[in-house]
C-alpha positions in Angstrom: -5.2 334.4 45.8 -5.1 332.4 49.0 -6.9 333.6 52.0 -5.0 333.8 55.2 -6.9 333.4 58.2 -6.9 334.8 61.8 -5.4 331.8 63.1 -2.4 332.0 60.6 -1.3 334.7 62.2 0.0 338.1 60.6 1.9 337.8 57.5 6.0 338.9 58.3 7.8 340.8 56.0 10.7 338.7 54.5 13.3 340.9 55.9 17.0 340.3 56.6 18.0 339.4 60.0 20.0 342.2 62.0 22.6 341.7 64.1 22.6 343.7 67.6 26.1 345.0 68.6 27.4 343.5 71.8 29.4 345.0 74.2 33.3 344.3 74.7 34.2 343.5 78.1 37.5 343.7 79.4 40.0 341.0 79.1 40.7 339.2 82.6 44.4 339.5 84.1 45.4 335.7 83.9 45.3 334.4 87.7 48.7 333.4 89.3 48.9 330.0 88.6 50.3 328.1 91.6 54.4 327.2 91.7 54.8 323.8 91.4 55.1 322.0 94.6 58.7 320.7 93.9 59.9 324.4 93.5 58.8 325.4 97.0 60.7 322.8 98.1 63.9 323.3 96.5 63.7 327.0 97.7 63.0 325.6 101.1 65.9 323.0 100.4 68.4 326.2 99.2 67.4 327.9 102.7 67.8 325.4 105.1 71.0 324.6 103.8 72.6 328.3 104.0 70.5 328.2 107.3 73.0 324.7 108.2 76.1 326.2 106.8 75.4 329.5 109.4 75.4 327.3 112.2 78.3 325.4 111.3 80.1 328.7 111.0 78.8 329.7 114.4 80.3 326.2 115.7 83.5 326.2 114.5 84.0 329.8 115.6 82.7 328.9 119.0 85.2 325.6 118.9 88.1 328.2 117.7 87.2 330.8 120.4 86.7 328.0 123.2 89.5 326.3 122.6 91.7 329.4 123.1 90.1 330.4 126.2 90.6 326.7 127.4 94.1 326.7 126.4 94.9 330.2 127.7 94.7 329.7 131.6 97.6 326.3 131.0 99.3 328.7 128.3 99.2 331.2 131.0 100.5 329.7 133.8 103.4 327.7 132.2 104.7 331.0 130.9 104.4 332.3 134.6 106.4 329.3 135.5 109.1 329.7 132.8 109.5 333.3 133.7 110.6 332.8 137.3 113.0 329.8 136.0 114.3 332.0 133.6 114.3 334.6 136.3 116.6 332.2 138.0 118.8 331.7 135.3 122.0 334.1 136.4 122.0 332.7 140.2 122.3 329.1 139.4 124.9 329.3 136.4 127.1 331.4 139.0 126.3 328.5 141.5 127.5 325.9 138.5 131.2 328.0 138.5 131.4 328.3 142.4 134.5 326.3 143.6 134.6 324.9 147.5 137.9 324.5 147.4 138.7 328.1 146.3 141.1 330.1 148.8 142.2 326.5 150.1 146.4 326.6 149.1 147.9 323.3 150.5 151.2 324.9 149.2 151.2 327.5 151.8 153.5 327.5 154.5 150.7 329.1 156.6 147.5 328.9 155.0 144.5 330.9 156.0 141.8 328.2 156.8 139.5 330.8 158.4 139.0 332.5 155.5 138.4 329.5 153.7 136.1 328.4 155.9 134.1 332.1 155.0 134.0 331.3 151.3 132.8 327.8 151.8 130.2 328.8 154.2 129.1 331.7 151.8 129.0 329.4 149.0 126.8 327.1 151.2 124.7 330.0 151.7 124.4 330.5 147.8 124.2 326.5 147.2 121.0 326.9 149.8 119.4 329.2 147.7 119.7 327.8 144.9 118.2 324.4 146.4 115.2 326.2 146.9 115.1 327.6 144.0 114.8 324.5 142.1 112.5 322.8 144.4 109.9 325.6 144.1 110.5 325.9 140.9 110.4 322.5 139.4 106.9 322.0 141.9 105.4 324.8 139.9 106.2 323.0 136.3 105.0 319.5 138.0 101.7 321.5 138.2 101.6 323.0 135.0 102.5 319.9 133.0 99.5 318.6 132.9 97.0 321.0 131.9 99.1 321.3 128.5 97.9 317.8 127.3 96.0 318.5 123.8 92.3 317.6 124.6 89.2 317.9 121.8 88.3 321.7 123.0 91.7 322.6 123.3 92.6 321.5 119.4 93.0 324.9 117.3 95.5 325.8 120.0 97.6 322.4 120.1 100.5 324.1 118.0 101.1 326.8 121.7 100.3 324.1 124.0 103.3 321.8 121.8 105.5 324.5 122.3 104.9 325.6 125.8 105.1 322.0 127.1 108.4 321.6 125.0 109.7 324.9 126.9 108.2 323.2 130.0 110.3 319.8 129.8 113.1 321.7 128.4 113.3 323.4 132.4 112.4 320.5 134.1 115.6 318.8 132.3 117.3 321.8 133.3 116.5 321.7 137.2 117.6 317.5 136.9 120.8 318.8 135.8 120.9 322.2 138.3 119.9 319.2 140.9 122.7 316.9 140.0 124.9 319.8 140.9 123.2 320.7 144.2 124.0 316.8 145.2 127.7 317.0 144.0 128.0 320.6 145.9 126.8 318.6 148.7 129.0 315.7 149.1 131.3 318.1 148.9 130.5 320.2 151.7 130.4 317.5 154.1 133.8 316.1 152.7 135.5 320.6 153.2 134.4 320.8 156.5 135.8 318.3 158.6 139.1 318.5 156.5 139.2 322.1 157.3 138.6 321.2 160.4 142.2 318.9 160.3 143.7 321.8 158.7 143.2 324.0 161.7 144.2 321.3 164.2 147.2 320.9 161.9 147.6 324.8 162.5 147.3 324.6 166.1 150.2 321.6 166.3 152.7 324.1 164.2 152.1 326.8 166.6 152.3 324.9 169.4 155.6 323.1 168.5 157.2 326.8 167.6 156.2 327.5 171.4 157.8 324.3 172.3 154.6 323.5 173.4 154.8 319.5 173.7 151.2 319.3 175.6 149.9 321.9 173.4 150.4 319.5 170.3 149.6 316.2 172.0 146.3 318.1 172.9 145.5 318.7 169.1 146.0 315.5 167.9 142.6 313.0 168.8 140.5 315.7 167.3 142.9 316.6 164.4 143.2 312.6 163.6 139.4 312.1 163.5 139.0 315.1 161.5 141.4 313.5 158.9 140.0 309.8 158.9 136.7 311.0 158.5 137.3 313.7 155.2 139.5 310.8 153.8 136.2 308.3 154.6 133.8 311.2 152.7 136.5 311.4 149.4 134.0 309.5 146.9 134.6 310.0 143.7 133.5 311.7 141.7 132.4 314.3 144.0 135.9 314.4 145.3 138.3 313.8 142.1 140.1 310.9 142.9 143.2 312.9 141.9 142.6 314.4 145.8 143.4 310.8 147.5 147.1 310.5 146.8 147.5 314.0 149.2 145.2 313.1 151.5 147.4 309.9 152.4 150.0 312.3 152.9 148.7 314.6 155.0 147.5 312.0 157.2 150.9 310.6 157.1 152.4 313.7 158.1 149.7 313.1 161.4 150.8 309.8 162.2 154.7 311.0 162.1 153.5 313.9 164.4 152.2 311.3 166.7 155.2 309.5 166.6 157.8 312.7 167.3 155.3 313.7 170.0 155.7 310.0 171.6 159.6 310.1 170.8 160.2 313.6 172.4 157.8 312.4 176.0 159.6 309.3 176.1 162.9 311.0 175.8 163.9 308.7 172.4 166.1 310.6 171.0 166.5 307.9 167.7 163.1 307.6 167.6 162.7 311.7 167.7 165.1 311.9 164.9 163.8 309.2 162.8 160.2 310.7 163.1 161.8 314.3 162.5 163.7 312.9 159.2 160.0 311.3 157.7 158.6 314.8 158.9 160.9 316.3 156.3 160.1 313.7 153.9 156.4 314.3 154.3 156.4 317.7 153.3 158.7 317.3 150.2 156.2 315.2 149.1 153.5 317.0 150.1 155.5 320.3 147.7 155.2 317.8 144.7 151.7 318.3 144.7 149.7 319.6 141.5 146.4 321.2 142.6 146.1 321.6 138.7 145.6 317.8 138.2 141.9 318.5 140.8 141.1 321.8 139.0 141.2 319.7 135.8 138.6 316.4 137.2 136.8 319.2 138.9 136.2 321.0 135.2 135.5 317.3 133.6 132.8 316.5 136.4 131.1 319.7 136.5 131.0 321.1 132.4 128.7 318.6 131.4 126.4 319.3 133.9 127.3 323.0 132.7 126.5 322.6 129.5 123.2 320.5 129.4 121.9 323.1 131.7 122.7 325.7 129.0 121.3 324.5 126.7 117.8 323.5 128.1 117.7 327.1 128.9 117.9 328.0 125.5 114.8 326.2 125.1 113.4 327.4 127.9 114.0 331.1 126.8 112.4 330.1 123.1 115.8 330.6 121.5 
């Protein structure tokens, strides 16, 4: 047997070697793991882009809503303007079918020139009116014009401004052709009143020669003759229808024979007296031949297509 010695140490049992039970610690949560960088910045991207589409929806709204306000005050105006032109409408188409030479029957054996001279001057009165009418109104159109020209604000509301400054030229073509009228009404005027003026002279002479009143007609003729020449100088056409001239010569013919029997009668020229006293006759037999029909008619050719282009600028002007 084999002696063991102190400094060998104890002699282990062989025995198995245990195993000590460890303990069983909880499992860990997994820690986030950090997005990837390009996914923050496509969610960034997605944002910024609804962010871009908000504004754009905020501009355009802000462009619609501008550009109506900006178009509204012009809008507003013009249809301000158009109103009071419409609200002229009735005067100046009964202006249009006024006649100066209404109540004025050359026919007549004694005519009534004083109350001719009434309707003339009332139609003057009404032609006035209507003159001012058309200045005021076509200023105010001048002033609206303008302001309906399409601009970059005032786009989304180009289709009303089209159509208002349609309306707006339609009225200013209307007051051209309302104008055109005025000036005709006007030549007119100045061509009835010194011829009404001859007419009454010519009145006075027939009432002074049924009073035998030789000095009474002398007296009436200077005035009655320049009354004549100058009507017959202010019968333009087409103002005056030419179809007036022909019995205009006559009546101043008639004057000149007056003149003539007046001269004969003074002078004691009983041939001459006779001979003026026979073209006298003549004078009005020609004058009786006279068809106030044939001036009616030029009058109606001169003055319905005025009427007419008038009309139908109005129906424009109205929105028909």
């Amino acid at each position: 047997m084999e002696h063991v010695t102190e400094a060998d140490g104890p002699i282990a049992a062989s025995t198995p070697t245990l195993k000590t039970p460890t303990t069983v610690e909880p499992t860990p949560a997994p820690a986030s793991t950090p997005a990837p960088e390009g996914a923050r910045r496509r969610s960034g991207r997605r944002w910024l882009i609804i962010g871009g589409i908000a504004v754009i929806f905020l501009l355009i709204i802000g462009y619609v809503v501008g550009g109506a306000a900006a178009a509204s005050g012009p809008v507003a105006r013009a249809d301000t303007a158009l109103h009071t032109v419409v609200s002229h409408n009735n005067d100046m188409v009964d202006n249009f079918n006024n006649d100066p030479f209404k109540g004025i029957d050359l026919k007549s054996d004694n005519p009534d020139i004083a109350a001719a001279k009434t309707a003339v001057a009332t139609v003057k009165q009404s032609v006035g009116k209507w003159q001012a009418q058309v200045s005021s109104d076509r200023t105010a159109l001048q002033q609206v014009r303008p302001d309906l020209k399409s601009s970059l604000l005032t786009l989304p509301e180009q289709g009303t401004l089209d159509r208002h400054r349609q309306r707006v030229d339609a009225a200013m073509s209307a007051l051209n052709t309302a104008q055109k009228g005025i000036d005709l009404y006007t030549k007119e005027f100045a061509f009835v009143d010194p011829f009404l003026d001859a007419m009454a002279g010519f009145e006075a002479i027939g009432k002074a020669a049924t009073a035998n009143d030789l000095a009474g007609m002398k007296a009436q003729l200077p005035s009655t003759g320049a009354n004549m020449q100058k009507a017959i100088q202010l019968a333009q056409p087409p103002a005056i229808p030419a179809e007036l001239g022909p019995v205009l010569k006559s009546i101043q013919q008639v004057l000149t024979d007056i003149q003539g029997l007046v001269a004969a009668v003074e002078a004691g020229d009983a041939a001459g007296a006779q001979k003026y006293g026979a073209a006298l006759e003549a004078d009005g037999r020609a004058l009786s031949t006279y068809d106030s029909t044939a001036v009616d008619s030029a009058t109606k050719a001169l003055f319905q297509p005025l009427i007419d282009a008038y009309n139908r600028d109005m129906k424009i002007v109205a929105g028909d």
